[in-house]
C-alpha positions as a printed Julia matrix, in Angstrom:
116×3 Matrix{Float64}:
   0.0    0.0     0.0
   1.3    3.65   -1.01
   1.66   6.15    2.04
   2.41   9.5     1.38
   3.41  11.28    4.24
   2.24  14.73    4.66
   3.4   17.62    7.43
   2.66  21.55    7.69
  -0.61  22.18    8.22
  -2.05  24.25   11.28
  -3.92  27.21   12.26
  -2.38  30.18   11.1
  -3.07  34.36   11.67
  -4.59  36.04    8.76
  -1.96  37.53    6.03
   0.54  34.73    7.64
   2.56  32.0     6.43
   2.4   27.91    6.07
   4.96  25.21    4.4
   3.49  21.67    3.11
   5.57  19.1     2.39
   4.21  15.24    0.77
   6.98  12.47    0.55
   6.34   9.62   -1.99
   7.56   5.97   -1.34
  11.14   5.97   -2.9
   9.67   2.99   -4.48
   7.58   4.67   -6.21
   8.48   4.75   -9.88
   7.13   6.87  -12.78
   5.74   9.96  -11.3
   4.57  12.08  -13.48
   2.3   14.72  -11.21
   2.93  16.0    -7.65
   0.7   18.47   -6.24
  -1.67  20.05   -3.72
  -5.57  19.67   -3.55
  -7.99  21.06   -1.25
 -11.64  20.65    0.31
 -13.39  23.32    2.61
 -16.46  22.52    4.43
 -19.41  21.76    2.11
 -17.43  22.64   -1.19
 -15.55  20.08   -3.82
 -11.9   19.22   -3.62
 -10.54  21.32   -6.06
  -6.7   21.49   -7.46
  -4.63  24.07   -5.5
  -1.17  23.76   -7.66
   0.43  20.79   -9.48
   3.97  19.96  -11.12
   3.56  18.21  -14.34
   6.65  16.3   -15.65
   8.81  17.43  -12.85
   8.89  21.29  -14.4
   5.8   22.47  -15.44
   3.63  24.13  -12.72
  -0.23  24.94  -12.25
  -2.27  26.94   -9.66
  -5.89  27.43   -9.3
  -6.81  31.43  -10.0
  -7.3   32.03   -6.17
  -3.66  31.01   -5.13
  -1.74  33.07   -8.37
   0.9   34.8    -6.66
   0.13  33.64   -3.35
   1.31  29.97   -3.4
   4.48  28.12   -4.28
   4.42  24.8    -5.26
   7.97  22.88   -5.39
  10.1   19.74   -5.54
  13.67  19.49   -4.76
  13.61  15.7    -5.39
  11.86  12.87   -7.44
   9.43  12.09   -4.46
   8.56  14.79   -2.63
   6.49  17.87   -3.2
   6.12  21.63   -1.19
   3.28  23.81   -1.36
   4.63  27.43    0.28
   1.38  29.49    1.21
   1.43  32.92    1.91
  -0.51  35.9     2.78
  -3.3   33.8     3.68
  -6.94  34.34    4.13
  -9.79  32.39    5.99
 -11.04  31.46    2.59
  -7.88  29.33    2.36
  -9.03  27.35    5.23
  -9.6   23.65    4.18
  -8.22  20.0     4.03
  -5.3   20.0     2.09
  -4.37  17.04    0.37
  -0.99  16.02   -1.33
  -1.98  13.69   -4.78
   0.58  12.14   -7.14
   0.32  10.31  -10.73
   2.19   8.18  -12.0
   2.12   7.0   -15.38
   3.17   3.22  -15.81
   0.85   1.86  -14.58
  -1.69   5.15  -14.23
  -2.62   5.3   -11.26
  -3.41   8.25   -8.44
  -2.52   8.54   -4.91
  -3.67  10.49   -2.6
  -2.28  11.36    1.21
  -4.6   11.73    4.17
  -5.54  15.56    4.47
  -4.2   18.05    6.55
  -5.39  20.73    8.31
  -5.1   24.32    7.4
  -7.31  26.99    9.16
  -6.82  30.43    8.95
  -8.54  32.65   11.32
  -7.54  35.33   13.9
């Protein structure tokens, strides 16, 4: 079974600062996508930010400028989120594809609440 370990999450000031990591089994072989989802009360997971191919990077409109999404190796992905707002507040969940075979993995959600 796949385990990716996620850290960072917590309750944070308005206008502050939070660091998510997600590490990938080693063993885990043709990754393709790393990135960041997230789910607020009552709303749909939607994608936060996502490297493609290793390189290529993606955010969702609301983040543009705001988050950082990283990977200084193979298996393991950042999200750096700043100037944060209570709308940010949500489950945050770390979600990699690989591509032989396809198949998605997702960590266990961690919590980000921002509120003074």
């Amino acid at each position: 079974q796949v385990q990716l370990v996620e850290s960072g999450g917590g309750l944070v000031q308005p206008g502050g600062s939070l660091r998510l990591s997600c590490r990938a089994p080693r063993s885990l072989f043709s990754i393709n996508a790393m990135g960041w989802y997230r789910q607020a009360p009552g709303k749909e997971r939607e994608l936060v930010g996502i490297i493609l191919s290793g390189s290529i990077t993606k955010y969702a409109d609301s983040v543009k400028g705001r988050f950082t999404i990283s990977s200084n190796s193979k298996n393991t992905v950042m999200l750096q989120a700043n100037s944060l707002t209570p709308e940010d507040t949500a489950v945050y969940y770390c979600h990699v594809a690989t591509s032989v075979p396809p198949k998605h993995y997702w960590g266990q959600g961690t919590q980000v609440t921002v509120s003074s």
